[in-house]
Gaussian input, Z-matrix of N, CA and C with variables (Angstrom, degrees):
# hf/3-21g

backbone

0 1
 N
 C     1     B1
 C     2     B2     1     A1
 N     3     B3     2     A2     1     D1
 C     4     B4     3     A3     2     D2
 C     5     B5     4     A4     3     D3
 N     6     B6     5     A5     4     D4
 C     7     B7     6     A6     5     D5
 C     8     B8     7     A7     6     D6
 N     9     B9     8     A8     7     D7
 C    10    B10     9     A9     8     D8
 C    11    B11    10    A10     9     D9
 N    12    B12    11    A11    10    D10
 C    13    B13    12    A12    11    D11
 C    14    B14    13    A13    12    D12
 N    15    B15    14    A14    13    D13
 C    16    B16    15    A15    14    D14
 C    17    B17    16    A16    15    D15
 N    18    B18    17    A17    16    D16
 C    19    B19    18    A18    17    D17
 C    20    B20    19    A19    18    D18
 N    21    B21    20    A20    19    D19
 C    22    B22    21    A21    20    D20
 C    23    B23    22    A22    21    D21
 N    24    B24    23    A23    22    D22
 C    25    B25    24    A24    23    D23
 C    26    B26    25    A25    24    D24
 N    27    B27    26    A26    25    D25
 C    28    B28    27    A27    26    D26
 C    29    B29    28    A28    27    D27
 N    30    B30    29    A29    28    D28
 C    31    B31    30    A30    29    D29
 C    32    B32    31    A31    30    D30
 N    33    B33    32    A32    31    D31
 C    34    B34    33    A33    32    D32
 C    35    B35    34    A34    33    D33
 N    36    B36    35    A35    34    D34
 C    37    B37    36    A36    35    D35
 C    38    B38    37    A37    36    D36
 N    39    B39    38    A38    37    D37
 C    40    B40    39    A39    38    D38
 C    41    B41    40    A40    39    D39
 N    42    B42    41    A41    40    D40
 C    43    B43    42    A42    41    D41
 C    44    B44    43    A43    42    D42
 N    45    B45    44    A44    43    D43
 C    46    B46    45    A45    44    D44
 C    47    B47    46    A46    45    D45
 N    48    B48    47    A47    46    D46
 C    49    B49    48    A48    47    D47
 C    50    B50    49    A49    48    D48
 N    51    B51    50    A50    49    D49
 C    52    B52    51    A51    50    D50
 C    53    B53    52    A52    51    D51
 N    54    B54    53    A53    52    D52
 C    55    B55    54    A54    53    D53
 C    56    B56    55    A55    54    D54
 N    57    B57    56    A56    55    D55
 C    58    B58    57    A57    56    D56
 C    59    B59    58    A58    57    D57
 N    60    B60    59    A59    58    D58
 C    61    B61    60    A60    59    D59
 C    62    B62    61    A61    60    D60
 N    63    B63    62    A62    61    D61
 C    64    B64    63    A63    62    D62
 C    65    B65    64    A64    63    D63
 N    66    B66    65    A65    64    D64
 C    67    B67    66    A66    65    D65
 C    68    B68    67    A67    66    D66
 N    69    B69    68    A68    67    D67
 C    70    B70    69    A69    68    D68
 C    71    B71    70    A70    69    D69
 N    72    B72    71    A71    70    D70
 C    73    B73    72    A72    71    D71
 C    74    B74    73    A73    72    D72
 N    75    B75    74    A74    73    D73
 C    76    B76    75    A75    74    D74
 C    77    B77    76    A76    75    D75
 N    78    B78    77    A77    76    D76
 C    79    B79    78    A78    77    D77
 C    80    B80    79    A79    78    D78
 N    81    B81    80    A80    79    D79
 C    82    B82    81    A81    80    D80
 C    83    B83    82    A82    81    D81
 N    84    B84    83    A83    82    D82
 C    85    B85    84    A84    83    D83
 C    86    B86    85    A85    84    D84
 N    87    B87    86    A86    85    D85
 C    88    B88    87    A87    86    D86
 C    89    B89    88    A88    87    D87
 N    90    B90    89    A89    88    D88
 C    91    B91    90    A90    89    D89
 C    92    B92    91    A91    90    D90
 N    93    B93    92    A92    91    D91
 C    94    B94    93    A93    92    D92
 C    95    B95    94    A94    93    D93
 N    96    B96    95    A95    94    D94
 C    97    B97    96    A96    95    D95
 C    98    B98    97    A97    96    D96
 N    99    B99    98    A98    97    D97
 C   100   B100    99    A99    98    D98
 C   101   B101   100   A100    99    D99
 N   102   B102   101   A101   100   D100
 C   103   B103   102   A102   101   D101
 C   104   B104   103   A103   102   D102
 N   105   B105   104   A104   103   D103
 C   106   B106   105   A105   104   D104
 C   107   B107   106   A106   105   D105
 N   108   B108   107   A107   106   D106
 C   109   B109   108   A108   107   D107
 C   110   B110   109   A109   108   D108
 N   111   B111   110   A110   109   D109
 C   112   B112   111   A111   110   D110
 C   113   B113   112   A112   111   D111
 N   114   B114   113   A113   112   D112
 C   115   B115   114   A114   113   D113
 C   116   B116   115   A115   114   D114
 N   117   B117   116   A116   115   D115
 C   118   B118   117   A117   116   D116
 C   119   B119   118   A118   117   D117
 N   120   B120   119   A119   118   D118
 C   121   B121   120   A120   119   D119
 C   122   B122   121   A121   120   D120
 N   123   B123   122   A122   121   D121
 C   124   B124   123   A123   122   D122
 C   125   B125   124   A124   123   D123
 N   126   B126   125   A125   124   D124
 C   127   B127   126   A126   125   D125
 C   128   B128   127   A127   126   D126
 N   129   B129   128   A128   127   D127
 C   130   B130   129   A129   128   D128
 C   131   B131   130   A130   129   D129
 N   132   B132   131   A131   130   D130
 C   133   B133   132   A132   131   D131
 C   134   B134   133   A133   132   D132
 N   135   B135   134   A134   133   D133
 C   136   B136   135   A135   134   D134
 C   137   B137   136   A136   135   D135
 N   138   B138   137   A137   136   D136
 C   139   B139   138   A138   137   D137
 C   140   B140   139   A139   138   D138
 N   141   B141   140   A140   139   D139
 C   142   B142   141   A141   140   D140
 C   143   B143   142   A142   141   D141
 N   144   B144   143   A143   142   D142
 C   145   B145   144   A144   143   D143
 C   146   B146   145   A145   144   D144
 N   147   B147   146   A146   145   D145
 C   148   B148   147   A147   146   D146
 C   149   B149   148   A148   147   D147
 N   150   B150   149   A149   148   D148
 C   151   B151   150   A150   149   D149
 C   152   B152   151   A151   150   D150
 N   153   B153   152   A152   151   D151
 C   154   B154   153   A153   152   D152
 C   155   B155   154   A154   153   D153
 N   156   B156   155   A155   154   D154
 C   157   B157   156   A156   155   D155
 C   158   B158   157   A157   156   D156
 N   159   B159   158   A158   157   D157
 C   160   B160   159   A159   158   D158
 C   161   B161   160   A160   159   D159
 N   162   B162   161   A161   160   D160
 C   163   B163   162   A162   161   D161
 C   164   B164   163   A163   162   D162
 N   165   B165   164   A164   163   D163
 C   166   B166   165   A165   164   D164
 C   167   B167   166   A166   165   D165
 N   168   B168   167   A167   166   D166
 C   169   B169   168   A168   167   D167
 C   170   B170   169   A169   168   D168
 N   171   B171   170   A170   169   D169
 C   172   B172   171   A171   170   D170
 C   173   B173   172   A172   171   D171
 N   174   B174   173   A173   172   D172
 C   175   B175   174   A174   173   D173
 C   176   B176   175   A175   174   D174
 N   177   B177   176   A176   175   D175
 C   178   B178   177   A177   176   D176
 C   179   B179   178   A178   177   D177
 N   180   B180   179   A179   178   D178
 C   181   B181   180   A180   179   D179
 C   182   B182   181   A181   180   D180
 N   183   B183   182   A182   181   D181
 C   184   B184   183   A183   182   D182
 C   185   B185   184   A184   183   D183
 N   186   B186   185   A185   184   D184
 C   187   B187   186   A186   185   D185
 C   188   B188   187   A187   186   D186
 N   189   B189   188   A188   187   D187
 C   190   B190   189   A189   188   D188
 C   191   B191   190   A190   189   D189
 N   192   B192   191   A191   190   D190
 C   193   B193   192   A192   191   D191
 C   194   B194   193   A193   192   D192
 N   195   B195   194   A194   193   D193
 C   196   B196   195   A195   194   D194
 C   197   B197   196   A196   195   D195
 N   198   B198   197   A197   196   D196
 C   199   B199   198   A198   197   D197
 C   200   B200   199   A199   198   D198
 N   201   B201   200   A200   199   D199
 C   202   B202   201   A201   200   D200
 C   203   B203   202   A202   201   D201
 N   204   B204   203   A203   202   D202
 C   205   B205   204   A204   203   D203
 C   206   B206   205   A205   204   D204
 N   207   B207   206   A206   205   D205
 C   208   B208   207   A207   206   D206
 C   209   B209   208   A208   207   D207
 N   210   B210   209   A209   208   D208
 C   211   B211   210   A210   209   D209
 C   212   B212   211   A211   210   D210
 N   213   B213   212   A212   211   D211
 C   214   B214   213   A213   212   D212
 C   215   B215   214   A214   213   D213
 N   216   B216   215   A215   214   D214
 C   217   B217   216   A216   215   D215
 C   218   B218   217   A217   216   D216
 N   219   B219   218   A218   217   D217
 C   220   B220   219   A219   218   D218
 C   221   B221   220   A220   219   D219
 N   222   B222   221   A221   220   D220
 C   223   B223   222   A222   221   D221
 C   224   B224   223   A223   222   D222
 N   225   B225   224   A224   223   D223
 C   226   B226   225   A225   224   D224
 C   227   B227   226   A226   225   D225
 N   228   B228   227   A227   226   D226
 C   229   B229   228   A228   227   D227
 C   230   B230   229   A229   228   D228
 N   231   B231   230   A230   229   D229
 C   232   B232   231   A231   230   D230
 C   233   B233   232   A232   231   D231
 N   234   B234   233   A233   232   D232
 C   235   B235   234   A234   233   D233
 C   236   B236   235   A235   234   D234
 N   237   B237   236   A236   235   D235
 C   238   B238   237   A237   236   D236
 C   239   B239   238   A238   237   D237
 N   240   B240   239   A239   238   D238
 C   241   B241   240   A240   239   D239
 C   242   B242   241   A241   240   D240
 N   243   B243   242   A242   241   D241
 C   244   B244   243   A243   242   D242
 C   245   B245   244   A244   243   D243
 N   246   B246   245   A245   244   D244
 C   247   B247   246   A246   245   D245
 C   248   B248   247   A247   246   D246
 N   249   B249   248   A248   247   D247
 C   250   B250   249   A249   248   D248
 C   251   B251   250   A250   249   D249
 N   252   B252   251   A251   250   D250
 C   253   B253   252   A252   251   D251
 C   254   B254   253   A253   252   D252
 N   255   B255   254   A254   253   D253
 C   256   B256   255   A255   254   D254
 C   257   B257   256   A256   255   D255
 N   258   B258   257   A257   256   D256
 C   259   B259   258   A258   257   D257
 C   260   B260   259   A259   258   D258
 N   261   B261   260   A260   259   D259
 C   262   B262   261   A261   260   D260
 C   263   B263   262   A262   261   D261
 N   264   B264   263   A263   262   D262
 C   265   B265   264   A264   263   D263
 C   266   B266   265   A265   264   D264
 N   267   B267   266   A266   265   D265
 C   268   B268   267   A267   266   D266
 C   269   B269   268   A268   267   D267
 N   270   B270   269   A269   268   D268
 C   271   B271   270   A270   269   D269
 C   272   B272   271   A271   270   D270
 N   273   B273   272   A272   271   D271
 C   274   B274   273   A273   272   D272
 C   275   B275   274   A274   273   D273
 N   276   B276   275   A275   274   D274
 C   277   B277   276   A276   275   D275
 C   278   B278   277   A277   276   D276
 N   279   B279   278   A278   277   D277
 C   280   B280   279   A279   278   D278
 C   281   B281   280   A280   279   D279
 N   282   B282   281   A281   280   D280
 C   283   B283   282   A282   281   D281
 C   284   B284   283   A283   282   D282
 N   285   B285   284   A284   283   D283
 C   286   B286   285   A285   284   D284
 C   287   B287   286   A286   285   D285
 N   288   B288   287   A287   286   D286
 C   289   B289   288   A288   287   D287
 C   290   B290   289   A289   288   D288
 N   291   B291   290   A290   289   D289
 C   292   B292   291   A291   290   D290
 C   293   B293   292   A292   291   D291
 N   294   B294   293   A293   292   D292
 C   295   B295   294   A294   293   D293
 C   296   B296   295   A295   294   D294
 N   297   B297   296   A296   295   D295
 C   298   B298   297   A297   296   D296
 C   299   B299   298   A298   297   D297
 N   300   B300   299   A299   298   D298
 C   301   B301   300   A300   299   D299
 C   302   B302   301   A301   300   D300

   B1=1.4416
   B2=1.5304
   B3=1.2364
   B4=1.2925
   B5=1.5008
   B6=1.7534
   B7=1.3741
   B8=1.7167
   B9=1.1844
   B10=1.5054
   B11=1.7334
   B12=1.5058
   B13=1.7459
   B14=1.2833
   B15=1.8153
   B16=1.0168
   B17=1.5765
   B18=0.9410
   B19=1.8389
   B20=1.5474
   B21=1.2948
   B22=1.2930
   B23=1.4255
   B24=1.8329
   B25=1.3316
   B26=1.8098
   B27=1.5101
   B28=1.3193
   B29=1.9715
   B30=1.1111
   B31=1.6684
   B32=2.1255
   B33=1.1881
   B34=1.2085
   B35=2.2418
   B36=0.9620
   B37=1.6122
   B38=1.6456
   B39=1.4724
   B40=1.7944
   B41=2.0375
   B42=1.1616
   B43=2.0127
   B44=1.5237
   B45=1.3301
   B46=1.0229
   B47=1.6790
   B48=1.0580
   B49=2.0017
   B50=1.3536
   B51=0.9839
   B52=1.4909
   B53=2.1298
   B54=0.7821
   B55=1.7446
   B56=1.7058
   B57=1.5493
   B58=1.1903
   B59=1.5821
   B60=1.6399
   B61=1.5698
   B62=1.3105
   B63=1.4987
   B64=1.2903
   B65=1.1900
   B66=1.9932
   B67=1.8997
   B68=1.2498
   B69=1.7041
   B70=1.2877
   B71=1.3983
   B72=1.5675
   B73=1.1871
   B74=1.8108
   B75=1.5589
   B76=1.0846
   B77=1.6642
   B78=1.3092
   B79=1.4288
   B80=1.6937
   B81=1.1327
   B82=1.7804
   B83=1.3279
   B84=1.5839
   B85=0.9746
   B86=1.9010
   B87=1.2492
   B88=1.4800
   B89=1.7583
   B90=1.0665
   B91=1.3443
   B92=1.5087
   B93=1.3107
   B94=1.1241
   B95=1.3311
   B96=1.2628
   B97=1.4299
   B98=1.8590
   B99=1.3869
   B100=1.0976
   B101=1.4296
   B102=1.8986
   B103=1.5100
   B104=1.7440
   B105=1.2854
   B106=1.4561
   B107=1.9235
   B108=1.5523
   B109=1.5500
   B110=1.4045
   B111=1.3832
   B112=1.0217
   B113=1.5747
   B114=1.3751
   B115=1.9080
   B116=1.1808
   B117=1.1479
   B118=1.4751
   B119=1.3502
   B120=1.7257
   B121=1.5212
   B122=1.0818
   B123=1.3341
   B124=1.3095
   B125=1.9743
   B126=1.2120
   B127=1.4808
   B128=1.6377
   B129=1.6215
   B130=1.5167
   B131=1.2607
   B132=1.4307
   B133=1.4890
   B134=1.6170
   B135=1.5139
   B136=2.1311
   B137=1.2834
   B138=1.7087
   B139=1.3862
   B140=1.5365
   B141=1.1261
   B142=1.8293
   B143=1.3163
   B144=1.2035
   B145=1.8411
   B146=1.5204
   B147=2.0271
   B148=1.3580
   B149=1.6071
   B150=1.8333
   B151=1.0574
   B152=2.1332
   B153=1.0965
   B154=1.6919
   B155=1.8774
   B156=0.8641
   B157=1.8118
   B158=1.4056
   B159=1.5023
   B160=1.5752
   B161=1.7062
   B162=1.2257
   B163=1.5617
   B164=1.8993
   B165=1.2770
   B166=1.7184
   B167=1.1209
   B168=1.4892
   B169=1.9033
   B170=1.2780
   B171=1.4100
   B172=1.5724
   B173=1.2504
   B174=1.5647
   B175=1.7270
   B176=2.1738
   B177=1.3905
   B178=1.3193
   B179=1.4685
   B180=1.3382
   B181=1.3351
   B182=1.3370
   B183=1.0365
   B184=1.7167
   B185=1.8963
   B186=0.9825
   B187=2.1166
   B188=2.2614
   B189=1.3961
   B190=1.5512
   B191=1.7241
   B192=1.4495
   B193=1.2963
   B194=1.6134
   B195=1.9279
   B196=1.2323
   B197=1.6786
   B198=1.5544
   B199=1.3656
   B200=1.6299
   B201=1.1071
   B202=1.1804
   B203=1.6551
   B204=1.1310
   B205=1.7247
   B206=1.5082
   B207=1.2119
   B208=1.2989
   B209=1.6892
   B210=2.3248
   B211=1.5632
   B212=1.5547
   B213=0.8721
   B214=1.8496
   B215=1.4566
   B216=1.9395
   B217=1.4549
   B218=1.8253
   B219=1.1056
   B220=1.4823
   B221=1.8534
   B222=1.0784
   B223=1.5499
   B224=1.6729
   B225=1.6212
   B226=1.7530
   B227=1.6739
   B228=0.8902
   B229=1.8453
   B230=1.0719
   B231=1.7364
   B232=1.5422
   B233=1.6683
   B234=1.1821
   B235=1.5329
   B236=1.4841
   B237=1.1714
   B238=1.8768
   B239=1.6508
   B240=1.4648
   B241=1.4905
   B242=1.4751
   B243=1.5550
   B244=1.0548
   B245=1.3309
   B246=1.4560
   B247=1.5921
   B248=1.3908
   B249=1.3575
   B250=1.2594
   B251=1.5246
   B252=1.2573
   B253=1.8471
   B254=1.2038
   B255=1.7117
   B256=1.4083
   B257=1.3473
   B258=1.7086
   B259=1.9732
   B260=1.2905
   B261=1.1786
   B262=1.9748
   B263=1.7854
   B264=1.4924
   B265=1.5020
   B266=1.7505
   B267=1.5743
   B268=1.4680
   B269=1.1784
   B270=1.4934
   B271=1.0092
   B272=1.6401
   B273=1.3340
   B274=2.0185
   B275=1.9023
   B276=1.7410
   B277=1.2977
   B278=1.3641
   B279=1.5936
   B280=1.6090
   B281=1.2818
   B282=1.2714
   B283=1.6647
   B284=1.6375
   B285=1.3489
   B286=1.5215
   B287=1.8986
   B288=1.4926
   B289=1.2561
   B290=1.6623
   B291=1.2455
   B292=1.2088
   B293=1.4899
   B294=1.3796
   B295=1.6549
   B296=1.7090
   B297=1.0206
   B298=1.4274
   B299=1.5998
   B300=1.4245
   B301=1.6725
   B302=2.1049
   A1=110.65
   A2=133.20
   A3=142.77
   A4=86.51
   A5=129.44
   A6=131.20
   A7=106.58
   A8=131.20
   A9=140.02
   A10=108.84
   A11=107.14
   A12=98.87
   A13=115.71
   A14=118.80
   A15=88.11
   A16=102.96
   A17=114.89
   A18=108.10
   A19=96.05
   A20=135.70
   A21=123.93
   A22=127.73
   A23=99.96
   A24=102.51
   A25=98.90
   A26=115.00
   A27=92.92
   A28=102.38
   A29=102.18
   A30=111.48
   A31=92.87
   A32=118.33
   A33=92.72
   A34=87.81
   A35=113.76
   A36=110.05
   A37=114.10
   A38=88.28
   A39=93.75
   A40=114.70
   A41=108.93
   A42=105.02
   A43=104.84
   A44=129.08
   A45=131.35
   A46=118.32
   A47=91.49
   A48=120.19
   A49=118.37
   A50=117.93
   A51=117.64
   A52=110.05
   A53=87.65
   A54=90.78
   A55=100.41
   A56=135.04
   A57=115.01
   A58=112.05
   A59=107.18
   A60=98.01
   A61=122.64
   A62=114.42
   A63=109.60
   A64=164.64
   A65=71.57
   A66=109.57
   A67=99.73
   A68=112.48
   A69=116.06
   A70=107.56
   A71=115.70
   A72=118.38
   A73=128.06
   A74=104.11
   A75=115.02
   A76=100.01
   A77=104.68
   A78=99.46
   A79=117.32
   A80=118.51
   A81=107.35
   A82=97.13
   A83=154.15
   A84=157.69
   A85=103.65
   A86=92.22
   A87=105.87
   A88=108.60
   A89=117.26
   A90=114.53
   A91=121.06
   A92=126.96
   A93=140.75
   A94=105.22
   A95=146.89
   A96=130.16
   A97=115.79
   A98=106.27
   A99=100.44
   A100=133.17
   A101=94.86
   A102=116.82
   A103=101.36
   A104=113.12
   A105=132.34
   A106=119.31
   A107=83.80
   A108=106.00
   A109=110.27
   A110=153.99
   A111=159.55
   A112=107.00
   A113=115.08
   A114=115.25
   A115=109.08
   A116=137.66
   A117=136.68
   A118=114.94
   A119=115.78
   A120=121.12
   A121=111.47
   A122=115.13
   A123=125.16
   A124=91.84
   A125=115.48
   A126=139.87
   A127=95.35
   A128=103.41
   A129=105.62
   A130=140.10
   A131=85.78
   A132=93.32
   A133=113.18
   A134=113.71
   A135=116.48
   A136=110.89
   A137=106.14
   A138=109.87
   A139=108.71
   A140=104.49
   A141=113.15
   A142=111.38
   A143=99.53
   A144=119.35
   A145=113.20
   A146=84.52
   A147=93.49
   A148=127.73
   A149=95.19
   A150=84.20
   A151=124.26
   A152=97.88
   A153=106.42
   A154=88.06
   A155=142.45
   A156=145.40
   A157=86.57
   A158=102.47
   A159=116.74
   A160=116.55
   A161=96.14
   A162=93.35
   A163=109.90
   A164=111.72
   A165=123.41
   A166=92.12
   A167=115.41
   A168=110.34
   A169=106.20
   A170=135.82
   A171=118.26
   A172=128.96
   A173=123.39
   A174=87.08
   A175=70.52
   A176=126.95
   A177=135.46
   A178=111.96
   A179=127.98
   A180=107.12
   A181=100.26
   A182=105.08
   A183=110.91
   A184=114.51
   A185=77.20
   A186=87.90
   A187=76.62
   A188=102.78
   A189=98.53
   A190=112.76
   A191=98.44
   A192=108.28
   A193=117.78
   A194=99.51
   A195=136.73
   A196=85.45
   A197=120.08
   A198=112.75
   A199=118.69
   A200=114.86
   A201=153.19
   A202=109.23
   A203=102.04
   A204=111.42
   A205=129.88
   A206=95.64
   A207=105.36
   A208=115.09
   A209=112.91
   A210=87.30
   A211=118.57
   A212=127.91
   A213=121.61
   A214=122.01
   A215=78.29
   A216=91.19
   A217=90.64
   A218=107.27
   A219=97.45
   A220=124.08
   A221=102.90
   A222=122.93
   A223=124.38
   A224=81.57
   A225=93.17
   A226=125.53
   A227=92.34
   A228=99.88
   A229=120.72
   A230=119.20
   A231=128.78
   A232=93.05
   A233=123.68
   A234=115.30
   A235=128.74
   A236=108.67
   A237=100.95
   A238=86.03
   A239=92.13
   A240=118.61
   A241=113.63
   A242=158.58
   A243=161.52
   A244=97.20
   A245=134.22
   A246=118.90
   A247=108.07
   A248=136.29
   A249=109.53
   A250=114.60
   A251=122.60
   A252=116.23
   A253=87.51
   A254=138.36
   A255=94.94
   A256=96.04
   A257=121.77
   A258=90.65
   A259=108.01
   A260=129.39
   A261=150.32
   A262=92.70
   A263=110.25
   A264=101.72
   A265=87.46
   A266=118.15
   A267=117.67
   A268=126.89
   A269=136.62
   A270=130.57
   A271=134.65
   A272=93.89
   A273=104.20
   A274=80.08
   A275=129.46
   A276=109.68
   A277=99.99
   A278=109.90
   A279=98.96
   A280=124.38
   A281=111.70
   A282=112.76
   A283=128.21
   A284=97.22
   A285=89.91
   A286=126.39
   A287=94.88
   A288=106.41
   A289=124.52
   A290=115.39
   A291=130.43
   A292=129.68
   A293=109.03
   A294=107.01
   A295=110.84
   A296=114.37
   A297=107.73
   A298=124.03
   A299=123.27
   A300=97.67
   A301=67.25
   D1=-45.11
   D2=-154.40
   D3=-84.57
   D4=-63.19
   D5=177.00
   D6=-39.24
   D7=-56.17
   D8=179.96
   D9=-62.83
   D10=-17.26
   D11=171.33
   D12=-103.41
   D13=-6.22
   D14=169.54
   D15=-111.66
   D16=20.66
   D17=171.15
   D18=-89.52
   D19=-23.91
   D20=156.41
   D21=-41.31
   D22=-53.03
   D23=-160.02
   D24=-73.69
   D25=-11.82
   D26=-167.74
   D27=-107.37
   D28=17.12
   D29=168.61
   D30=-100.99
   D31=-34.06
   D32=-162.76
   D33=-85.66
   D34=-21.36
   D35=-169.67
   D36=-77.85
   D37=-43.10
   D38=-173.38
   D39=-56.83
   D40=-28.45
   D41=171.64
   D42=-82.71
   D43=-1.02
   D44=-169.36
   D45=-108.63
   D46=-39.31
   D47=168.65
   D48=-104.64
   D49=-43.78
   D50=-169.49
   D51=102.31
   D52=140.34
   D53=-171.18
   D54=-58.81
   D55=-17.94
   D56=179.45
   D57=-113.75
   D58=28.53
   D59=153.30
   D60=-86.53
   D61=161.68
   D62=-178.23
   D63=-103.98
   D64=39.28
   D65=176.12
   D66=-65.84
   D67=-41.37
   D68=-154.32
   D69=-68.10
   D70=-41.43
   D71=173.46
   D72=-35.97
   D73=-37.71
   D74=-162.72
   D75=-102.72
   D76=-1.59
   D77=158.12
   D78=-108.59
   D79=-36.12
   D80=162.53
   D81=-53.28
   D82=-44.92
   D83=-165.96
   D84=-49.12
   D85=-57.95
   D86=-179.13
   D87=-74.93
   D88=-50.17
   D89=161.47
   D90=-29.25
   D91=-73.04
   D92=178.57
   D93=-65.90
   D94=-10.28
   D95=149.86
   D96=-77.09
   D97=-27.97
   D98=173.63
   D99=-52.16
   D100=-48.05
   D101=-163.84
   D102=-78.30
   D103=-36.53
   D104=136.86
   D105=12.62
   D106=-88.75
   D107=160.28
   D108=-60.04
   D109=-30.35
   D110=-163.74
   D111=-93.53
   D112=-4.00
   D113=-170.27
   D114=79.80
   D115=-14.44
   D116=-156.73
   D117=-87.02
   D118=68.82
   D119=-152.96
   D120=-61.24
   D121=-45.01
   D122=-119.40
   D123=-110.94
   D124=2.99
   D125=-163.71
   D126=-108.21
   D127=-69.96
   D128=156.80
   D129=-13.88
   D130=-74.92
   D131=-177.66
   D132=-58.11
   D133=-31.36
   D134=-179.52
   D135=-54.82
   D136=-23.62
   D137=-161.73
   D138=-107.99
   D139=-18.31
   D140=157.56
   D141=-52.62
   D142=-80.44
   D143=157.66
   D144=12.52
   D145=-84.42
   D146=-174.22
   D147=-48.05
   D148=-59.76
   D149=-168.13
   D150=-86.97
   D151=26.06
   D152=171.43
   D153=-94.45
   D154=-18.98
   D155=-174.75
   D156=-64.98
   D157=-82.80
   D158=174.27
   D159=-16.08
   D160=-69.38
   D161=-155.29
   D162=-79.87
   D163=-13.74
   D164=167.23
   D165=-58.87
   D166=-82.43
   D167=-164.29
   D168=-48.86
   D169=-50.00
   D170=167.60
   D171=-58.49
   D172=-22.57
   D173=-155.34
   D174=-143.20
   D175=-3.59
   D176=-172.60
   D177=64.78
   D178=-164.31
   D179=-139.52
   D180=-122.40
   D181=29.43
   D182=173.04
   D183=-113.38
   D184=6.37
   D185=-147.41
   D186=-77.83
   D187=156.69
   D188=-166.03
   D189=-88.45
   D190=4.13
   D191=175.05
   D192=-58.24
   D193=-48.16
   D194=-169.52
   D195=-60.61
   D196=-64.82
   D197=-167.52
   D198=-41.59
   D199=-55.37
   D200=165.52
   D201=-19.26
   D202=-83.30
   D203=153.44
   D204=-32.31
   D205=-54.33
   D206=-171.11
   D207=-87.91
   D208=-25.66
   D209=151.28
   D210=-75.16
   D211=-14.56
   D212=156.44
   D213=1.77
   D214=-68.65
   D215=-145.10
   D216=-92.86
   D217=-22.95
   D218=170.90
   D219=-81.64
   D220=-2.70
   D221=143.00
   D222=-50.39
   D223=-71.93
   D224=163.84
   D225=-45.69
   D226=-46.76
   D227=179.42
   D228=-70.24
   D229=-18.31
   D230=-173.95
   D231=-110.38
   D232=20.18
   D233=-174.32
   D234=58.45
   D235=7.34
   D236=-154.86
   D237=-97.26
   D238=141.40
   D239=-168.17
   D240=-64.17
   D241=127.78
   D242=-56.50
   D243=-179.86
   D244=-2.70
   D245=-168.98
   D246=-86.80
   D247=-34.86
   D248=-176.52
   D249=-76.85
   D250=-2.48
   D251=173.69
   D252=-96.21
   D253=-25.07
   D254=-166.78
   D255=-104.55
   D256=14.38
   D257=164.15
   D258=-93.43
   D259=3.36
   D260=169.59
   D261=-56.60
   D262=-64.44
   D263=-134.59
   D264=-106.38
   D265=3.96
   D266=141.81
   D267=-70.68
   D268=-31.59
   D269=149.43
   D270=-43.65
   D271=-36.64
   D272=-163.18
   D273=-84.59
   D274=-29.64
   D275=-169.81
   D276=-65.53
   D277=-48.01
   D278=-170.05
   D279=-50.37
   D280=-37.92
   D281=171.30
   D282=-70.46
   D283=-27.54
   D284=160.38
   D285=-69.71
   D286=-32.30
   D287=171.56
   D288=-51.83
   D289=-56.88
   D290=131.62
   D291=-12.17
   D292=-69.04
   D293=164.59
   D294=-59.29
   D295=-77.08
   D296=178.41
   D297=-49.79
   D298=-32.19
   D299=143.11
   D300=115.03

């Protein structure tokens, strides 16, 4: 469910933003923790990827977003299970959701 809300949020954001703002980031971000929980490493990790790409060219690679992402993915690599960042960055989706209406 959580994987299916945020591939929503980033089909309803991406014609609206453009795929390299860095909502999107923070929704592949959330994506890939979802799918995460789901085993789906190797999916994860594309979507880690992506959105740490994203948020360097925006904000460069110090900015704590970048950190953020990137302990993710070094989460991912050590196996440890993904629920307490991803009921964190389900919260910040709902509220963005919210802002954007």
């Amino acid at each position: 469910m959580a994987a299916a809300e945020q591939r929503t949020a980033i089909d309803d954001t991406e014609p609206r933003y453009g795929s390299r703002h860095h909502r999107m980031a923070i929704y592949r971000n959330n994506l890939a923790l979802a799918i995460h929980a789901l085993d789906h490493h190797d999916e994860a990790r594309r979507e880690f990827a992506e959105a740490e790409r994203i948020m360097v060219a925006k904000f460069g690679p110090d900015h704590p977003g970048v950190r953020s992402i990137r302990g993710n993915t070094v989460r991912l690599d050590g196996g440890e299970p993904p629920v307490a960042a991803l009921n964190v960055t389900l919260r910040i989706h709902q509220r963005l959701r919210a802002v954007d209406g």
